[in-house]
C-alpha positions in Angstrom: -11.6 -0.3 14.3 -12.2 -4.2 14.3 -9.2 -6.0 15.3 -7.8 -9.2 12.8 -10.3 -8.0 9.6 -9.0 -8.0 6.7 -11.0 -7.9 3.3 -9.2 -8.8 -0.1 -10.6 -8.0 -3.5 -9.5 -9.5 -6.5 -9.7 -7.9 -10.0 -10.1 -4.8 -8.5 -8.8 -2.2 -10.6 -11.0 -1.9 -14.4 -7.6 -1.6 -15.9 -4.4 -2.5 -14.0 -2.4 -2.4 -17.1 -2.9 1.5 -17.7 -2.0 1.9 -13.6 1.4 0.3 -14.7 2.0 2.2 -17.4 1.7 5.2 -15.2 3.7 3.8 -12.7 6.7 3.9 -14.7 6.8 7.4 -15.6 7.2 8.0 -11.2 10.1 8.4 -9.6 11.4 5.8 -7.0 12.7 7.9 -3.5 14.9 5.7 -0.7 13.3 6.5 3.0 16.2 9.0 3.1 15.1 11.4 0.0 11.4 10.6 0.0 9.7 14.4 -0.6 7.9 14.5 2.4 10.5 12.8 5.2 9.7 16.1 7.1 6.4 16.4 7.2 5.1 12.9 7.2 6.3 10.1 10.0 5.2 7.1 7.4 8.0 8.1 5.1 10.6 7.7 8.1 11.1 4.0 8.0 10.0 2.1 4.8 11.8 -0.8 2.9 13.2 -0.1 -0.6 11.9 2.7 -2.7 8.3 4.5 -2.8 7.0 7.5 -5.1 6.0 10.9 -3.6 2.6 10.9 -2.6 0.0 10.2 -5.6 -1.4 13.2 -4.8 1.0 15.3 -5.4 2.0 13.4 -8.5 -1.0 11.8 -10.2 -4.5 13.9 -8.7 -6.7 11.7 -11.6 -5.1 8.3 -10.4 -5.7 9.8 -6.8 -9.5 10.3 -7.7 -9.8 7.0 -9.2 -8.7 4.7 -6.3 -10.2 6.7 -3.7 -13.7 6.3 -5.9 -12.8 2.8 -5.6 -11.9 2.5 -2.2 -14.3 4.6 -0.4 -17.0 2.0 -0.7 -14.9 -0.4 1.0 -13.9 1.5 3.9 -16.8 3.7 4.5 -18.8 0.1 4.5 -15.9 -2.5 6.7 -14.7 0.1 8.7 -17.2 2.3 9.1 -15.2 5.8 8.4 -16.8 8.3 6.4 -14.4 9.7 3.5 -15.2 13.3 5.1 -13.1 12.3 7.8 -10.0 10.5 6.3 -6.7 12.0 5.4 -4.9 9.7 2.9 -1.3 9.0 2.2 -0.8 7.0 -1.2 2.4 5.9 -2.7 3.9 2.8 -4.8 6.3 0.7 -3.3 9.4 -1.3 -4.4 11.2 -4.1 -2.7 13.7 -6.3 -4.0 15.5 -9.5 -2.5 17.8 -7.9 -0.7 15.5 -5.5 0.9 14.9 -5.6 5.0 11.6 -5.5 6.0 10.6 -5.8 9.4 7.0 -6.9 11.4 5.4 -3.6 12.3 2.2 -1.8 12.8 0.5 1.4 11.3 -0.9 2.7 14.1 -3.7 2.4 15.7 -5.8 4.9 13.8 -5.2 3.7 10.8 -7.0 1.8 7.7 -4.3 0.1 5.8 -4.2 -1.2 1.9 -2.0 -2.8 -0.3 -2.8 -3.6 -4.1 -0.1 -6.0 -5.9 0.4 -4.9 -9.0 2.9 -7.7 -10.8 1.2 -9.7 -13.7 3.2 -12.6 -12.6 5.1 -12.4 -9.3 7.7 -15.0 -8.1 6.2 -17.4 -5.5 3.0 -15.6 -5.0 2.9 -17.1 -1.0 6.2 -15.9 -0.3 6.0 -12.6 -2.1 2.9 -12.2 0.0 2.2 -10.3 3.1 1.3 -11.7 6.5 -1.1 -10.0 8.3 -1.8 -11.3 11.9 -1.5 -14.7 11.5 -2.9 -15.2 7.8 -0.7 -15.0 4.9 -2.0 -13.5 1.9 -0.9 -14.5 -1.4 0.5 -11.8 -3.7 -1.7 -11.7 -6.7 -1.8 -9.2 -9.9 -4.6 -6.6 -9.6 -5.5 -7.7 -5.6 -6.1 -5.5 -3.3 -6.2 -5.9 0.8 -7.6 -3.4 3.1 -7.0 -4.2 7.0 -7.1 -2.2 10.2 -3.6 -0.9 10.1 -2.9 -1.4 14.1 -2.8 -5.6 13.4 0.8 -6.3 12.9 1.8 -7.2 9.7 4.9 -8.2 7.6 5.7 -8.2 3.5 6.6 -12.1 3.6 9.4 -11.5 0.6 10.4 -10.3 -2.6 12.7 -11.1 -5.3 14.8 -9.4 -8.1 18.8 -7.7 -8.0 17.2 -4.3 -9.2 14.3 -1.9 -9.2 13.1 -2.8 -12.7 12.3 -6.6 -11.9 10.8 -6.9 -8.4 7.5 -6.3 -5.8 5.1 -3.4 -6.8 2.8 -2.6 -4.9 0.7 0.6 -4.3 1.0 0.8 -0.1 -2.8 3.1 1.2 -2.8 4.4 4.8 -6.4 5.8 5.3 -6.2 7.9 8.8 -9.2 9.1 11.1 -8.6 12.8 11.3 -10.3 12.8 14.7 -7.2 11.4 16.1 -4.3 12.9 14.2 -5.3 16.8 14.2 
């Protein structure tokens, strides 16, 4: 994978109102009764609350983004979609959430798409990746080579009705996890 590339895309869902809509009918799991602790490391150590795997709860919203990804990786990163496993989820963090600076391995295509219409202090509510921050922006979406270190800069709100969405996509290589 190429080291420090990252590519954003802005407006990149045709409809991010409808992918919100959906989004509240999921349920919200802590890193201690997320569905698949056992059987997936990612789900071991992630801040606030994600969904289950939007595979297992949404196959038609699955379809979609991959249709809409695929391009991207397949042509920046050069891995065919024959050869990816994927691991999709939303993600909540509020204010008093820890995050820490970590990696997602070395085999790994990483995503994030910010999904609130009007997020408090974009910059700061951002992510920094290697040494760029990128500001949080409704219906973006950021692909990067998951090994680059990377931190969610902040978030904001006292409960999980009123703070940072985000769907969170970890593309892996299955040459190097089978």
């Amino acid at each position: 994978m190429t080291q420090n590339k990252f590519i954003i895309k802005d407006d990149f869902l045709d409809d991010p109102h409808m992918i919100l809509a959906r989004v509240g009918s999921f349920h919200f799991f802590s890193k201690h009764t997320h569905p698949s602790l056992s059987i997936d490391p990612t789900t071991s150590g992630f801040p606030g609350l994600r969904t289950d795997h939007l595979h297992n709860i949404d196959s038609a919203l699955f379809g979609y983004l991959l249709y809409k990804i695929a391009p991207l990786y397949k042509h920046e990163f050069e891995l065919d979609h024959v050869n990816a496993n994927y691991i999709f989820s939303f993600s909540k963090v509020k204010k008093d959430t820890h995050t820490w600076e970590h990696n997602d391995g070395e085999h790994c295509i990483a995503g994030i798409l910010y999904l609130n219409p009007e997020p408090i202090d974009p910059i700061m509510s951002g992510t920094r990746i290697a040494e760029s921050n990128i500001e949080n922006k409704f219906n973006r979406f950021v692909m990067y080579d998951g090994s680059q270190t990377h931190q969610q800069n902040g978030a904001w709100g006292d409960d999980w009705d009123d703070c940072r969405l985000t769907m969170n996509m970890f593309i892996y290589d299955k040459e190097f996890i089978e």
